[in-house]
N, C-alpha and C positions, 0 to 999 in steps of 0.2 A: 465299912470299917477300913478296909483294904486301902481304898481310895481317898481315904483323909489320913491313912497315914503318910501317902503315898505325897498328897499336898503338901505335908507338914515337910517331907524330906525336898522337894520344890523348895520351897518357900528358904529354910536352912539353908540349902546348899546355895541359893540365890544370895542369901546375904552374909554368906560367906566370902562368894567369888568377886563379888560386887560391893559389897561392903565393907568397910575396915580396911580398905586400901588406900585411904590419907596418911598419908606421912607428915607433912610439914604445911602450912601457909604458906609459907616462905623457901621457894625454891631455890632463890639464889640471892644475896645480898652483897653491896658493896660500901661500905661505910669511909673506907680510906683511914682508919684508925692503925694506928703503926704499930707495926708487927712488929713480936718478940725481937727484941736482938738490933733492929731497927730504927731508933727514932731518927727522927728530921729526915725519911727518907719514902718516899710517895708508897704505898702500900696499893699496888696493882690487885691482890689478891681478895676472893672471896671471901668474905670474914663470917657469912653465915651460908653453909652448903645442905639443903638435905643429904641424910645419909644415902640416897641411892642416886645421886645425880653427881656428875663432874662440872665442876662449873673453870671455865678459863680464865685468867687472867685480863685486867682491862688491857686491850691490846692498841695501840696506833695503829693509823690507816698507813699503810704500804706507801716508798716513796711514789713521786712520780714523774718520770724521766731523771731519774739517779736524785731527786730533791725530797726531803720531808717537807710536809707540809702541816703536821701537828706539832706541838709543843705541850708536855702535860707534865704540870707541876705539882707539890705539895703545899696546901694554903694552910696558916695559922695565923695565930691572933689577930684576924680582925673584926671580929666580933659578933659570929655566926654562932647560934645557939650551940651548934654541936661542930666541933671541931678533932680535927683535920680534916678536909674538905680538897677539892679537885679543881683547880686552878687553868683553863683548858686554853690555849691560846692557839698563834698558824705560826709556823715556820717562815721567814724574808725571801717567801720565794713566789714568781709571779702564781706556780702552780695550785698556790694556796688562794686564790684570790676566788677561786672553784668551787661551791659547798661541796658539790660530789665529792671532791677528793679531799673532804677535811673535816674526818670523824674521826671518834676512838668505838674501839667493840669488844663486845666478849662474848661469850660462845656457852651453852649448856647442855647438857650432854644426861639423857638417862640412862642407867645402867641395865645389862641386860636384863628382860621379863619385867620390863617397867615402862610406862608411859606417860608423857607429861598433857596434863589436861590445864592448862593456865586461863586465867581470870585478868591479870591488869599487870602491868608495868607500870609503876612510881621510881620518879626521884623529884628533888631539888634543884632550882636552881636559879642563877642571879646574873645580871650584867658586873661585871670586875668595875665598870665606872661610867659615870653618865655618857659617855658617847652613843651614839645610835647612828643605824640599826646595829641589834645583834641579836641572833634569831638561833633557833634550833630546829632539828629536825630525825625521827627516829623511821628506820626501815629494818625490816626483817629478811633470814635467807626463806623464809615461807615461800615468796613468791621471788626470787632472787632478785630481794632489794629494788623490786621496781615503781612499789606505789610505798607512800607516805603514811603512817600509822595516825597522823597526827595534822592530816591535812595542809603539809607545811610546807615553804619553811616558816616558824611561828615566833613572832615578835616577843621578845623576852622584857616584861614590865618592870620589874625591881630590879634594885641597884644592890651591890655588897655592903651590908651584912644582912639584907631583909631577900630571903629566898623565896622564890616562887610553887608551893607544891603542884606536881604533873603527873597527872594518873590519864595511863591509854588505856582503854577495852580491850582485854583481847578472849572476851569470852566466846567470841564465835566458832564454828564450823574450822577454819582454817587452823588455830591453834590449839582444839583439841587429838588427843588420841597420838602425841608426835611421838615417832621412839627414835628417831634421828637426831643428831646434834641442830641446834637452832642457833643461830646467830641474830645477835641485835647490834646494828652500828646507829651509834649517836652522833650527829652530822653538828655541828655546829659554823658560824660567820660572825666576824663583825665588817667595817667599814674597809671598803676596799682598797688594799694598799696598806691600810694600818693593822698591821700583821700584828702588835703588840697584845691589841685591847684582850682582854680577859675574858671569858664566860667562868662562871664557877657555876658545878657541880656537888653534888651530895647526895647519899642515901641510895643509893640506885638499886631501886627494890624489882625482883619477878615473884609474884605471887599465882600461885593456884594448888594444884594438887600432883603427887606424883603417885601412880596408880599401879599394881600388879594386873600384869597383861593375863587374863585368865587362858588355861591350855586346853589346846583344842580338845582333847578327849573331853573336859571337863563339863564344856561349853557343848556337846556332842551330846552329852549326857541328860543334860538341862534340859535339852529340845525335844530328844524322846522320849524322858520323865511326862514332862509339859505335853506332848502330844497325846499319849495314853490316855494323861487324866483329862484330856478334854474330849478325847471319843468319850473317854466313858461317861463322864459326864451327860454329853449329849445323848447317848444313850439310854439315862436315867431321867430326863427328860420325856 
């Protein structure tokens, strides 16, 4: 009797410490829809944050040698289902002629006694006009930006106003269990020299879970509940 009660408080406290710690799908969202107070004016900011996570701002990549190298606008009416959208182009400077140095990023952050367990990064997105190539490219501070999430850099097929949807995996080993701020920078090109052409942007979804880091006594506890009842178990065996 002892020992199935003993299960049952196992079993409870297991799906207590382990369970019921989703918070959201949607870790962090970017939709570029203009903020209060705001119109006609590019909306950097998160527009959908879980409650336990800080998400950053989409930010431009760093000059380089005193140059910008990004340009990021606010796109309307041209006749993308969902609008205001991300307009993304390079700066007239040779240093932009570089993919490395010509992304935008933003950063997510969980809040203490939280962890982020993620599933997939989605957005949208479109060549600004038939020129080609113009390609993208997504990397993480996971491994400090050194491999390619996306096998890239990857040829971008539609044209404005017909968006391309892009979902990456990031269910693996690496991007679970992070309580550290993560960084995603979206690298984009077009043709070399023609600093103008456009890629557009949309939606720039991070989806998975955001978790309550269970505490160590808790966890401490689990193990020699769990360890008892399987002597005893074997025991009764």
């Amino acid at each position: 009797m002892r020992s199935r009660q003993l299960a049952c408080f196992v079993v409870s406290m297991t799906a207590i410490v382990f369970g019921g710690t989703v918070h959201a799908a949607i870790i962090s969202q970017y939709t570029f829809t203009d903020a209060v107070g705001s119109p006609g004016v590019l909306n950097r900011a998160a527009t959908t944050v879980d409650p336990n996570v800080t998400a950053g701002d989409i930010t431009n990549a760093p000059t380089v040698n005193g140059n910008p190298t990004v340009v990021l606008q606010r796109l309307n009416g041209v006749g993308y289902a969902t609008q205001p959208s991300l307009a993304a182009s390079r700066a007239a400077f040779n240093e932009a002629n570089d993919i490395a140095n010509v992304y935008f990023s933003f950063v997510v952050s969980p809040d203490s006694g939280y962890e982020l367990n993620l599933d997939e990064l989605t957005f949208n997105v479109a060549r600004g006009g038939a020129a080609t190539p113009r390609t993208y490219d997504v990397r993480s501070s996971v491994d400090g930006f050194a491999a390619s999430l996306v096998a890239g850099p990857v040829e971008i097929l539609t044209v404005r106003p017909n968006f391309t949807p892009v979902s990456i995996d990031l269910s693996g080993a690496a991007f679970q269990s992070l309580t550290s701020p993560l960084t995603f920078r979206i690298h984009y090109m077009g043709q070399v020299g023609q600093f103008g052409q456009a890629i557009d942007f949309d939606d720039i979804k991070l989806n998975g879970e955001v978790a309550v880091i269970p505490e160590p006594s808790t966890l401490a506890l689990l193990a020699l509940a769990g360890g008892w009842l399987f002597r005893r178990r074997q025991r009764e065996v």
